[in-house]
C-alpha positions as CSV (number, residue, x, y, z in Angstrom):
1,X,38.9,-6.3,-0.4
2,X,36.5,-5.2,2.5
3,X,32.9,-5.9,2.3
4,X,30.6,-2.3,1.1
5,X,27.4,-1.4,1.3
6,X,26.4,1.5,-1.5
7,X,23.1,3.2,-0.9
8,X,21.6,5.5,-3.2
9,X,18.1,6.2,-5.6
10,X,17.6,4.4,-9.5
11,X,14.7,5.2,-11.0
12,X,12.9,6.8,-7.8
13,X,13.1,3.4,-5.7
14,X,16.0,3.3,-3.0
15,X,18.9,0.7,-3.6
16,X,21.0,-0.9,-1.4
17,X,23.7,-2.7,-3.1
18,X,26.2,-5.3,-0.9
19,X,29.0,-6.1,-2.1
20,X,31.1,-9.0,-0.5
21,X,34.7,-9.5,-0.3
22,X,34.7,-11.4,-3.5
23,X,33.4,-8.3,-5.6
24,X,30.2,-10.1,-5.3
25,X,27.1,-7.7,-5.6
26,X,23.1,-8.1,-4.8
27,X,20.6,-5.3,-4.5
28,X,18.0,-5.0,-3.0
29,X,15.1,-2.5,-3.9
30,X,12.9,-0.6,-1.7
31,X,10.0,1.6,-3.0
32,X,9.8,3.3,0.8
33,X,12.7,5.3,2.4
34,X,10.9,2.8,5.5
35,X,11.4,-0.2,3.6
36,X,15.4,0.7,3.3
37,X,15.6,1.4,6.7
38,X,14.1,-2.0,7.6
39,X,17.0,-3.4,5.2
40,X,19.3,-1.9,7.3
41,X,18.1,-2.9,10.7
42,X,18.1,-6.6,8.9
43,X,22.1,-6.0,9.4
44,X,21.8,-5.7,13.3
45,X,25.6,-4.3,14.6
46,X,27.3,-6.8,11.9
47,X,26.5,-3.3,9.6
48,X,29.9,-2.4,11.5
49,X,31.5,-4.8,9.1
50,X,30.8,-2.7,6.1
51,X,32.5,0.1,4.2
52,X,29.3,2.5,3.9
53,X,29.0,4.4,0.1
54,X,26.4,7.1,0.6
55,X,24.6,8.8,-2.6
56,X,24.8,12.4,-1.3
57,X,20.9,12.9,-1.9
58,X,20.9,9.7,1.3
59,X,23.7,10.4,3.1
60,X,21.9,12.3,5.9
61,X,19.1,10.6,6.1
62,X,21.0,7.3,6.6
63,X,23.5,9.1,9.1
64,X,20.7,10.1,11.2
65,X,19.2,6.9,10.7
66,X,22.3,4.7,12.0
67,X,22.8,7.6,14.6
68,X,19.6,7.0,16.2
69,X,20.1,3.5,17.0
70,X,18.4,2.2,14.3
71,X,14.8,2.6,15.7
């Protein structure tokens, strides 16, 4: 099983959900859309290493996101 990384909105807050190659899962919640994107920059390039599961209310924003370099 490959590691994933499932992104999407709960009750208004964004989640970000890893899940490890042992089905393991921890999330992590961010109240900003800023705060996510400084969870994701926390991964560096090893974000390479995940399968990416998009909400589709996120997935363009975190495209864009990753896209830009991460900045």
């Amino acid at each position: 099983m490959s590691k994933k990384l499932k992104i999407h909105k709960e009750n208004g807050e964004f989640v970000m959900e890893r899940i490890n190659e042992f089905n393991h899962a921890t999330k992590r919640f961010f109240v900003t859309q800023d705060g996510l994107f400084d969870g994701l920059k926390a991964y560096g390039t090893g974000i390479a290493d995940y399968q990416l599961d998009l909400s589709e209310e996120l997935r363009a924003t975190v495209i864009n996101f990753l896209n830009s370099g991460m900045e």
